[in-house]
C-alpha positions in Angstrom: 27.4 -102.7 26.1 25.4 -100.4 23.8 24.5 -97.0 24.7 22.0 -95.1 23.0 21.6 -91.5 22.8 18.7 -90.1 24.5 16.5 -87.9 22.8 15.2 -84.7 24.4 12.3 -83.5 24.5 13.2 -79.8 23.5 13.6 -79.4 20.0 17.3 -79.5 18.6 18.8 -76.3 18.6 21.2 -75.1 14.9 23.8 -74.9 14.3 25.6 -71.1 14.7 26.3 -69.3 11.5 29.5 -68.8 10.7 30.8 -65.4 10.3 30.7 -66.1 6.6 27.4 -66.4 6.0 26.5 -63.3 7.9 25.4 -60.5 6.1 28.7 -58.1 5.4 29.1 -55.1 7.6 29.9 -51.6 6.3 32.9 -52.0 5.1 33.3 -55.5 4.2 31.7 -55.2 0.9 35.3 -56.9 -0.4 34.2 -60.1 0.4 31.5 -60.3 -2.4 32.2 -61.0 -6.0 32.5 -58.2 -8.8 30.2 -60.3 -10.4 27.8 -60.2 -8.0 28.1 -56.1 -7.5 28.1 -55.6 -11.5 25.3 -53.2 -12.3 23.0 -55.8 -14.8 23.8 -54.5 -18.5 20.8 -52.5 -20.7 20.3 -53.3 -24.0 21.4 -50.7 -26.2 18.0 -50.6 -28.0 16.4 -49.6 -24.6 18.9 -46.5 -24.1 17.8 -45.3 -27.9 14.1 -45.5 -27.3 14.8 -43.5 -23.7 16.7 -41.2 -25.4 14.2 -40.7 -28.6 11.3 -40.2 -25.9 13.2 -37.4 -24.4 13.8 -35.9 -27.3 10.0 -36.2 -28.7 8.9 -34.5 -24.8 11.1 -31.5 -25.1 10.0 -30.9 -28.4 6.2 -31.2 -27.3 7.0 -28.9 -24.8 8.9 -26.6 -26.8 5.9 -26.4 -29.0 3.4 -25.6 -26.4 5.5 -23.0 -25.0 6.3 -21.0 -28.2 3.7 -22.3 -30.5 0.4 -21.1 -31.2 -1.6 -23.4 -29.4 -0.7 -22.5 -25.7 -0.4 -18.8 -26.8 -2.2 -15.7 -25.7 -5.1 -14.5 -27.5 -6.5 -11.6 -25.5 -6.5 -10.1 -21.9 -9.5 -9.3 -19.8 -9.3 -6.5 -18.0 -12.0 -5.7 -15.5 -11.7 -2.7 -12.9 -9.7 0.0 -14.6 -11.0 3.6 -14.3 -8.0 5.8 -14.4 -5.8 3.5 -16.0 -6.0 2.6 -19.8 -6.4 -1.2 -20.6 -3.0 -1.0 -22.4 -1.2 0.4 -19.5 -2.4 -1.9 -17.1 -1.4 -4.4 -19.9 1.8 -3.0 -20.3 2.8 -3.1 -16.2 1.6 -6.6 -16.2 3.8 -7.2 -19.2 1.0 -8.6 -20.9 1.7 -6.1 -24.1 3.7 -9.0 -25.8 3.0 -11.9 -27.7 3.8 -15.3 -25.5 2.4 -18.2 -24.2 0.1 -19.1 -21.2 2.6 -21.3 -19.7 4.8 -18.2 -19.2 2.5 -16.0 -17.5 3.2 -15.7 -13.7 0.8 -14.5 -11.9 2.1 -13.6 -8.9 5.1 -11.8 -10.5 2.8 -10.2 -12.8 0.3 -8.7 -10.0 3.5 -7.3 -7.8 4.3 -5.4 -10.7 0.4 -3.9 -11.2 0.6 -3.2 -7.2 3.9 -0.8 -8.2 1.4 1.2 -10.1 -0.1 4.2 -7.6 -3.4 4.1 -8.9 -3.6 -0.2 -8.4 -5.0 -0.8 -4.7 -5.9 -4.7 -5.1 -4.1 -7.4 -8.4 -5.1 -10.5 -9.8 -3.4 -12.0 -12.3 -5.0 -15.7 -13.7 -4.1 -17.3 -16.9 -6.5 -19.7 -18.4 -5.6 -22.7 -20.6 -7.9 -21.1 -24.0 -5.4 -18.4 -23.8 -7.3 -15.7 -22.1 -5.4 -13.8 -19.3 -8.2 -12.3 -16.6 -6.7 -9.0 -15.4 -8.9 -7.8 -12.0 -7.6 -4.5 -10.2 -9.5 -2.4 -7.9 -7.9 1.2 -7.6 -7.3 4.1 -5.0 -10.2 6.4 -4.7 -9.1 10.0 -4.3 -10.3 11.7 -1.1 -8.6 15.0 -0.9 -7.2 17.4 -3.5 -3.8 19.3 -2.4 -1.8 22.0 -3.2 1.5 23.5 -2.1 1.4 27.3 -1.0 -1.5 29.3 -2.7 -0.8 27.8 -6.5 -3.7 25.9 -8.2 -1.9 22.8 -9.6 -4.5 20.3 -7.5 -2.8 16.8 -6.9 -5.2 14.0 -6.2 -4.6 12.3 -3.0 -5.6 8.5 -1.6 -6.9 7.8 1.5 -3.1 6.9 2.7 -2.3 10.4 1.8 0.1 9.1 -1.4 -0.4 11.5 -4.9 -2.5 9.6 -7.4 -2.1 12.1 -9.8 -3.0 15.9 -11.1 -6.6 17.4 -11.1 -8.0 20.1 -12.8 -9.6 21.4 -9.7 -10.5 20.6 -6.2 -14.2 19.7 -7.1 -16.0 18.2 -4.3 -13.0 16.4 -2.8 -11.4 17.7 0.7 -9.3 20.9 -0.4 -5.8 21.0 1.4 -3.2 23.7 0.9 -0.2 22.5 2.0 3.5 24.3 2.7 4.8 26.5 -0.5 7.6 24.6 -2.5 7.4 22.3 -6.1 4.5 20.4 -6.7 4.3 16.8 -5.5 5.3 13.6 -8.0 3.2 10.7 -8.0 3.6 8.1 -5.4 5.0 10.9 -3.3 3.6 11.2 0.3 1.9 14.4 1.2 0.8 14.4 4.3 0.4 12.1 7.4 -2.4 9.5 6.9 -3.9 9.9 10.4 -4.2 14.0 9.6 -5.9 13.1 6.1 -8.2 11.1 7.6 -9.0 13.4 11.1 -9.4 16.8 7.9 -12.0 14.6 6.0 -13.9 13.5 8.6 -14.0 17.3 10.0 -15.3 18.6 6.7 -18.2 15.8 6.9 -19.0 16.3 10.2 -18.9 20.4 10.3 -22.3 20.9 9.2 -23.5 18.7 11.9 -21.8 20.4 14.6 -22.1 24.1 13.8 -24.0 24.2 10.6 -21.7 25.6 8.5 -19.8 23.9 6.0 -15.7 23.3 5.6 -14.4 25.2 2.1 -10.6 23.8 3.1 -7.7 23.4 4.9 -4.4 25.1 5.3 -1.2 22.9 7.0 1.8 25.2 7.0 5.5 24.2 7.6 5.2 24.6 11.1 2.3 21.9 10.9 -0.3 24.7 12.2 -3.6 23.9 10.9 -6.3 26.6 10.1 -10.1 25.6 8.5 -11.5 28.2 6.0 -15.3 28.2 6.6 -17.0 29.1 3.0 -18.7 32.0 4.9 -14.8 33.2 5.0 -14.2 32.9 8.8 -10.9 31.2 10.3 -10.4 27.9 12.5 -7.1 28.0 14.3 -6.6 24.5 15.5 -2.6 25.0 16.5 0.0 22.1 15.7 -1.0 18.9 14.3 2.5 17.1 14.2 2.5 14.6 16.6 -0.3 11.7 17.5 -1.2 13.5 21.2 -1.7 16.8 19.1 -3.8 14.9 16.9 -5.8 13.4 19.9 -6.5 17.4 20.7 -8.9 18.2 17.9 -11.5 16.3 19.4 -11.8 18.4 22.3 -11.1 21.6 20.2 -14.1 20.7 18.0 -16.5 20.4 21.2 -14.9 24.1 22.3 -15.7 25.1 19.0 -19.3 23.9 19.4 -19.7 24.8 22.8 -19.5 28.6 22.0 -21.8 28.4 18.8 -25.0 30.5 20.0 -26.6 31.6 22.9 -25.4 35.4 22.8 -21.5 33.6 22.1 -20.0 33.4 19.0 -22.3 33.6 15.6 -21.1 31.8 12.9 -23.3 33.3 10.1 -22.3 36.3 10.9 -20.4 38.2 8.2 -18.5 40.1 11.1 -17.0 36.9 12.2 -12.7 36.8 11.4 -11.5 34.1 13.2 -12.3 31.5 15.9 -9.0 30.5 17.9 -8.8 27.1 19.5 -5.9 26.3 20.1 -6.6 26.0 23.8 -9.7 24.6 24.0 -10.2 25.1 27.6 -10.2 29.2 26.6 -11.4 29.4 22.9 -11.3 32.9 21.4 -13.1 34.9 18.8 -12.2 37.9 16.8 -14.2 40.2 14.6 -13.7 42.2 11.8 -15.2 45.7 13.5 -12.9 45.3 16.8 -9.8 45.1 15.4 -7.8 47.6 17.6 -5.9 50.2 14.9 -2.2 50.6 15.8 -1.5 53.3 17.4 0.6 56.0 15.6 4.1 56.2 17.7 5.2 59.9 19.4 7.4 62.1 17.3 11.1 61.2 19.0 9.9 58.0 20.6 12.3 55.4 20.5 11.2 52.2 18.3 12.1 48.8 20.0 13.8 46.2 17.4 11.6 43.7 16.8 12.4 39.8 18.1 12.7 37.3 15.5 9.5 35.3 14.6 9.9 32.5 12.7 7.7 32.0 9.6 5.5 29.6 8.5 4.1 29.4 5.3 
């Protein structure tokens, strides 16, 4: 009898690979042929033509960098007042011959923001070998000097020293504590205080109607206004910010006894105003200064307690 295999109706399932035909693992990389791993082999012409092209770009770019046609041809400097165009140049290190693919910009305006004059920098290299140099600077607001010398320093509105002036002119006038003069980039004063002295001597004439001729900080951070008329604000210590918070409401004392049979400040009598309490502000006149009285003959002097002085 003949039996016949029956065919299903699914189709026929193949056969499993082997573990030979798999794909090799990590690992297994022996079981292929050298032949088969061998990187394919370059014509030598191909490795002299890669070569020569390398050479030719480096030289390209060895031209453009020192060569004359990437090199600079001027600077354009736009914003300078104080400062000369060669020594904004010169702290951009622009002074020197180069090329436009050299300049850095950013490197360039860090070292223009060193300068104490140079507020804002911008640095930006153009490809006809132009370099635009824009710089804003510092504005002096205030004029110091140190004890009652004359050698004015110019001050910006974050109290560092620009630089020397010939005189105050119509900037804030500040004496500050005896000792050497100030360098440039050296901090005078706190910034807060510059700003509160400045916006006292523009707003005197609206509150009293005279007008501010300066300012006097000692060491012991006591400050006194000079009126022009001559006459004396004390405001007291200005150290700290809560004492700085105070000369609001010492300015409305100082206002608050301006007239009405008080305290007449166009009066040539007038010494001093004292408000350093401005709950009980004080006045003192030339005419009623009480004369020291002459001691008795065999009177025994006290010894004096020490003061300490500010100058």
């Amino acid at each position: 009898m003949r039996f016949r295999r029956r065919r299903s109706l699914l189709p026929r399932v193949g056969r499993r690979p082997s573990p030979e035909d798999a794909a090799p693992l990590k690992g297994q990389l022996w079981t292929r042929s050298e032949s088969n791993l061998r990187e394919p082999d370059v014509h030598p012409m191909r490795r002299i033509i890669a070569a020569g092209v390398a050479v030719v770009e480096c030289a390209l770019l060895g031209w453009l960098w020192f060569g004359p046609a990437m090199a600079v041809r001027s600077v354009d400097i736009s914003g300078a007042h104080h400062l000369s165009t060669s020594q904004v140049a010169s702290a951009a290190g622009l002074d020197r011959s180069g090329s436009v693919l050299a300049v850095d910009g950013e490197s360039d305006r860090q070292r223009l923001l060193g300068q104490v004059w140079v507020r804002t920098a911008s640095v930006e290299p153009q490809l006809d070998g132009t370099v635009v140099v824009s710089i804003t600077e510092w504005q002096p607001i205030a004029a110091y000097h140190a004890g009652t010398g004359k050698r004015y320093f110019l001050l910006s509105s974050q109290a560092i020293v620009l630089g020397p002036a010939a005189s105050a002119g119509t900037l804030v006038d500040i004496q500050g504590p005896a000792g050497p003069d100030l360098k440039s980039g050296a901090q005078a004063l706190d910034p807060a205080l510059l700003t509160a002295l400045v916006n006292i001597q523009r707003g005197f004439p609206a509150l009293i109607g005279q007008e501010v001729a300066g300012f006097i900080v000692d060491s012991c951070g006591d400050l006194t206004l000079i009126s022009k008329k001559g006459w004396r604000v004390y405001f007291g210590r200005v150290l700290t910010p809560e004492e700085f918070t105070t000369l609001r409401d010492k300015l409305s004392a100082l206002k608050a006894i301006s007239g009405h049979g008080n305290v007449d400040y166009n009066s040539t009598d007038l010494s001093y105003v004292n408000v350093m309490n401005p709950a009980e502000p004080a006045a003192g006149y030339k005419s009623r200064t009480p004369a020291t009285p002459s001691p008795s003959p065999g009177t025994p002097q006290p010894s004096p307690s020490p003061v300490p002085t500010c100058k």
